[in-house]
N, C-alpha and C positions, 0 to 999 in steps of 0.2 A: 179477515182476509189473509192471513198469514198462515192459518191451520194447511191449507194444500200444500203450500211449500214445504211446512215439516212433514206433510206428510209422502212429498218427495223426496226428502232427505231419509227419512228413516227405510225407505226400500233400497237406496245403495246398498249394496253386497260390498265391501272389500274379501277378496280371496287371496291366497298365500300363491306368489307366482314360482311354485315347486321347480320347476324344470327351468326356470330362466335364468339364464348365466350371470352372475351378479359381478362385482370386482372386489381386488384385495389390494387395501391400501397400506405400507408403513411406513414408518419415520425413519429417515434418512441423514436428523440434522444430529444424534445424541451428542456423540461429543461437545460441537456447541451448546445443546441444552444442561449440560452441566454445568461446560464451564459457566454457562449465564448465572449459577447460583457465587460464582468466587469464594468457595466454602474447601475443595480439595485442592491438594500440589498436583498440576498439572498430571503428572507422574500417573499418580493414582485416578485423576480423573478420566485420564486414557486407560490405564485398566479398567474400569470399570461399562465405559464405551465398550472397550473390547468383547467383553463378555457379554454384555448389553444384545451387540447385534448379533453375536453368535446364537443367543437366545431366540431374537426375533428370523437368524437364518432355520433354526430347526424349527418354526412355526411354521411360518410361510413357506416353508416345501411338504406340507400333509398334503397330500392326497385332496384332502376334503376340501382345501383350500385351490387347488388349482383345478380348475378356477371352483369356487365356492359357485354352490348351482339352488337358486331359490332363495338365496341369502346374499351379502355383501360383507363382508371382513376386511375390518382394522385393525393393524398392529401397531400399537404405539406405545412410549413411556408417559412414566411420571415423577415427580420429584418434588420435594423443598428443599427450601437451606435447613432447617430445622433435621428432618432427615439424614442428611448429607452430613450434618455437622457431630453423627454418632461416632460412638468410637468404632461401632461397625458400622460404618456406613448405608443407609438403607436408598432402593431406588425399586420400583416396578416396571415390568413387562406386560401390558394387558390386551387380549384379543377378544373384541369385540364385534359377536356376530349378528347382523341383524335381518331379519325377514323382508324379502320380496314381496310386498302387495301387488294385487292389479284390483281396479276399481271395473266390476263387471259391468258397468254402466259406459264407463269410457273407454274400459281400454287399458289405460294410462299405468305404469308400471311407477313405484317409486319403493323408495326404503321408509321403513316400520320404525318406529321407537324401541316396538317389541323384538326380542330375540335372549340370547344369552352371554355370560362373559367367561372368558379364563383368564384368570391373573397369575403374573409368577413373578413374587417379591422376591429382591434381592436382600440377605442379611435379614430378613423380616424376625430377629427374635422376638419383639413386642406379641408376636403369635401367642405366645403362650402367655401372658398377663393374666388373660382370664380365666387360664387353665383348673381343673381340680376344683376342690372343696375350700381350700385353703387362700387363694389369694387374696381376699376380703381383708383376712384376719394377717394376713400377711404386710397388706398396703397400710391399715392401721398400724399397726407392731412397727413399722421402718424393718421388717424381718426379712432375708432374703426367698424370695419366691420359690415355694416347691408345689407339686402336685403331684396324686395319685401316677403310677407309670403307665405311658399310656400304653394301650392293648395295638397290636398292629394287628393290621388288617392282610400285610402285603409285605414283603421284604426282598430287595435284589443285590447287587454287588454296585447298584447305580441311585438307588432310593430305599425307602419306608414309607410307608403308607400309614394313617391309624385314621381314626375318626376324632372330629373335634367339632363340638357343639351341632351332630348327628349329621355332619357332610365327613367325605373323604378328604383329606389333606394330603398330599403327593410331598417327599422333603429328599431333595437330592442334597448330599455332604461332600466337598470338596476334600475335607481333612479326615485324616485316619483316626483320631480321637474320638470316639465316643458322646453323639451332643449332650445325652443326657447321662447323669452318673445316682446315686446312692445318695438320697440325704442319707448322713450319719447320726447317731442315736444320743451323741453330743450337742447336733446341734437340732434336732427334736424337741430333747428336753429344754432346749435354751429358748426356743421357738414358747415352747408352753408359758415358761415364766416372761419373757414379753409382751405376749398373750395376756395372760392374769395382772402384768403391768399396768397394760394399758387400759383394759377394763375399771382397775383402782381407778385409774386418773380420769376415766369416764363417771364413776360412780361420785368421783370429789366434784366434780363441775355439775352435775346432778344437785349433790346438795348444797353448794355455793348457792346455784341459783333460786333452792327452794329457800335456805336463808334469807339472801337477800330480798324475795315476795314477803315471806315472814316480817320481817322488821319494817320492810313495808306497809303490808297490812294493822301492827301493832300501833304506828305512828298515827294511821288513820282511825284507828279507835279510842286510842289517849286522845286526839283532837280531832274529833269527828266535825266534817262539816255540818254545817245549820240543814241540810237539804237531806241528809242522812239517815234514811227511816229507821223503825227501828228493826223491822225484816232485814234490810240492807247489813245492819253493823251484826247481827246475829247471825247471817252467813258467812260472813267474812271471817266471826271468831271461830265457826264452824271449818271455814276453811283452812285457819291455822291450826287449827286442831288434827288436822287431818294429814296437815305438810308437815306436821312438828311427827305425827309416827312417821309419815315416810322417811323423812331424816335418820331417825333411829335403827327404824330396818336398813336405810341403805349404808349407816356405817355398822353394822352386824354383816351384811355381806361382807365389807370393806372387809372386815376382821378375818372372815372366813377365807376368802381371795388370798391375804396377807400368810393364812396359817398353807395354804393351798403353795403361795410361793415357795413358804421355807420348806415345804416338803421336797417341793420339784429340786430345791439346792440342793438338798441332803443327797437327794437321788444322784444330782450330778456330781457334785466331791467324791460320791462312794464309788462310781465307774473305773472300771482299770481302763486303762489304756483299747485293751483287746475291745471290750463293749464299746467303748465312747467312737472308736472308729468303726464299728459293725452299721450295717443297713440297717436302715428303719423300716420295720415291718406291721401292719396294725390289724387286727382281725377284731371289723367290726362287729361281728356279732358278738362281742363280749361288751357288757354294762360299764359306763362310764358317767362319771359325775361331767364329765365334757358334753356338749351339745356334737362337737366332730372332732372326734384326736385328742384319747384322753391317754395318763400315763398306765393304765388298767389294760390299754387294749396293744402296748408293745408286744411284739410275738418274742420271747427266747429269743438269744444269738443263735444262731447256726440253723435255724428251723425257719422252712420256705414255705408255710400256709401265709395267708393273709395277704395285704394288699402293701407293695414295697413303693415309699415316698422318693420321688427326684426332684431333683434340680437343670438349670441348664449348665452345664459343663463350665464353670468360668473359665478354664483354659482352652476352650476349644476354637475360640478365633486365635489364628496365629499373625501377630504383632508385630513380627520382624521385618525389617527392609525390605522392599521389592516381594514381597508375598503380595499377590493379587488380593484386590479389595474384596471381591465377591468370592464367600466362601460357604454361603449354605442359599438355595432356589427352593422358596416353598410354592408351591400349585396346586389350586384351587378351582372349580368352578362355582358361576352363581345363574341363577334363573327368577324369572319372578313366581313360577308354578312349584308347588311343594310335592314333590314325588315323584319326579317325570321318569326316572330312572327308570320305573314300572312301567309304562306304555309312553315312552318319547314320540315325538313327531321329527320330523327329518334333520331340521336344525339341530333339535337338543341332541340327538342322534350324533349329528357331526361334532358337538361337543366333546361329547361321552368320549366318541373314537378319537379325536384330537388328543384329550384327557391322558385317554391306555395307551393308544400307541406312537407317542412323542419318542424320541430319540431318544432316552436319559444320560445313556453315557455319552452322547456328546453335550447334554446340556451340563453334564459332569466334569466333560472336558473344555468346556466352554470359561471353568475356571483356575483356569493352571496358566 
C-alpha cells in the first residue's frame, strides 16, 4: 500500500527559483560576540569588531548581493576563545549563499542546504601548516615550518593570489613587510640533522619494542605452557629469529643516520657567514639519498634555478601598542561540485564575481 505514495514522492521536481528575489542577512551583534569569549582588552577587541564589519561592509554592497536573486545570502562571523587567545589573534568572515528552490508541484519557494560559501579569515596563518613537501617532517622535527615558495597566480598593490591544495587563495597584507621570506641555508642544513635526529629516535623505539617481544617470546619458550604445540613454540623461535635480524638491520641504519648527521655538521661549521645566510635553493632533479631535501640537491649561492624554500616572516605581525589586531584577510571560496569554475550555474557564478571583484583596498583599508 505504500509503493503509490513513493511513487508520488519521486515525481516532485524541485527547480532552482533563478529569478526570485532572495534576502541578505548579517550580524550585527560582533563586538558583543567577542567580548562573549573575555579572551582580548577590550581595546583590541574593538579593533578587531572594527575591521570585522568593515569586512562584512565591503560584502554586503556587491552588486550580486543587492538583492541576491535565486539565492539568499548570509553574512556572518565566527570565533573561539582558543582562537582569540593567539598571539595573532584569529576570527572569520563567512558568506553563505544558498539556492532558491521551488517545488513544481506546489509552488512553494524556500531555501536549499545547497549553494556555496566565501570565507575571509582574519590572522588565518594556521593557512599554511600544511603547506609544501616539508611540514610532516617539520611537525615531527619540533622544526620551524617551511615550504616550497608559493607560485602566484595574481599580484596587486592590495593582494596575492596563489594556489593552495588546487583552489585559489586571495591574501590581502596590512603590513609592508614581506609575509614570506628565504629559509636560510643555515637553517636547511639544521632542518636535515633534526630530520635524521628524529628518525634515530624513531628507529630506537622500533627496536625497543621488538626487544621487548623478543624477551618476551624467549620466556615463553624457557617455560613453555603445557597447551604449547610443538608448531606453536617453533614459530615463535622462528619469529625471533626474524626480530633478532630486524634489530640488527635497524641499528646499521641507526649507524648510517648517525654518520649522515656528522656529515650535515661538518657542512654546517664549514659555512662562512655569506652562505649560512644565503636562500635555500634545491633543484630536484638532482639524486639524493633523501626521499625530499637532500644536502646533494642545494643549488650554489648566487645561482636562481631550482626551487627556493620559505618560511612565514616571524616578524611580520607587528606587536606594538595600538597596532590594530587584524593584519593579514585570507579569501577563499568553497562548493560542494569540483570544477564549477568551468561551466558555473548562476550561484557559483555570483561567487566567482563576489571572489574578483570585492573591494581589496578597502578590505586593506579595513585594517589600519
Amino acid at each position: 500500500m505504500l509503493l503509490p505514495c513513493i511513487m508520488c514522492i519521486a515525481q516532485l521536481k524541485i527547480e532552482h527559483a533563478e529569478h526570485m528575489k532572495g534576502t541578505l542577512k548579517r550580524e550585527e551583534q560582533t563586538l558583543k560576540f567577542i567580548r562573549s569569549f573575555k579572551v582580548l582588552p577590550d581595546a583590541k577587541a574593538t579593533s578587531l569588531a572594527n575591521t570585522t564589519g568593515k569586512i562584512m561592509d565591503a560584502i554586503c554592497r556587491m552588486p550580486q548581493l543587492n538583492p541576491p536573486t535565486g539565492f539568499d545570502a548570509k553574512v556572518n562571523v565566527a570565533g573561539s576563545d582558543l582562537g582569540l587567545k593567539e598571539h595573532e589573534p584569529r576570527f572569520e568572515v563567512f558568506c553563505y549563499l544558498r539556492y532558491l528552490v521551488k517545488d513544481s508541484h506546489t509552488g512553494a519557494v524556500k531555501q536549499s542546504m545547497d549553494g556555496a560559501d566565501l570565507y575571509l579569515y582574519i590572522n588565518a596563518f594556521g593557512l599554511f601548516d600544511q603547506m609544501g613537501n616539508y611540514w610532516q617532517d617539520c611537525d615531527k622535527a619540533k622544526f620551524t615550518l617551511f615550504f616550497e615558495q608559493p607560485q602566484l597566480l595574481d599580484s596587486t598593490d592590495n593582494y596575492i593570489t596563489f594556489k593552495y591544495k588546487g583552489d585559489p587563495v586571495r591574501i590581502v597584507l596590512a603590513n609592508n613587510k614581506p609575509l614570506f621570506v628565504p629559509l636560510t641555508r643555515k637553517e636547511f642544513v639544521q632542518f636535515l640533522i633534526a630530520r635524521k635526529n628524529f628518525q634515530v629516535k624513531e628507529d630506537q623505539g622500533i627496536i625497543a619494542d621488538l626487544q621487548k617481544t623478543i624477551k618476551e617470546a624467549g620466556e615463553t619458550l624457557a617455560h613453555p605452557a603445557s597447551y604449547l604445540t610443538t608448531e606453536v613454540k617453533k614459530a615463535l623461535a622462528d619469529g625471533v629469529t626474524v626480530q633478532e635480524k630486524q634489530v640488527a638491520d635497524f641499528k646499521e641504519e641507526i649507524k648510517k643516520k648517525q654518520t649522515k648527521i656528522e656529515q650535515y655538521r661538518e657542512y654546517l661549521n664549514a659555512m662562512n657567514p655569506q652562505e649560512a645566510a644565503a636562500p635555500t635553493r634545491l633543484d630536484y632533479n638532482k639524486k639524493s639519498d633523501e626521499l625530499m631535501g637532500g644536502l646533494e640537491q642545494l643549488v650554489p649561492v648566487g645561482r636562481r634555478e631550482g626551487v627556493m624554500l620559505t618560511k612565514i616572516n616571524p616578524g611580520y605581525y607587528n606587536r606594538t601598542i595600538n597596532t590594530p589586531v587584524a593584519q593579514m584577510i585570507s579569501i577563499y571560496y568553497a562548493w560542494p561540485q569540483v570544477g564549477f569554475e568551468q561551466d558555473p550555474d548562476y550561484l557559483q557564478q555570483a561567487t566567482l564575481d563576489i571572489f574578483n571583484q570585492l573591494d581589496y583596498h578597502q578590505l586593506k583599508e579595513s585594517m589600519k
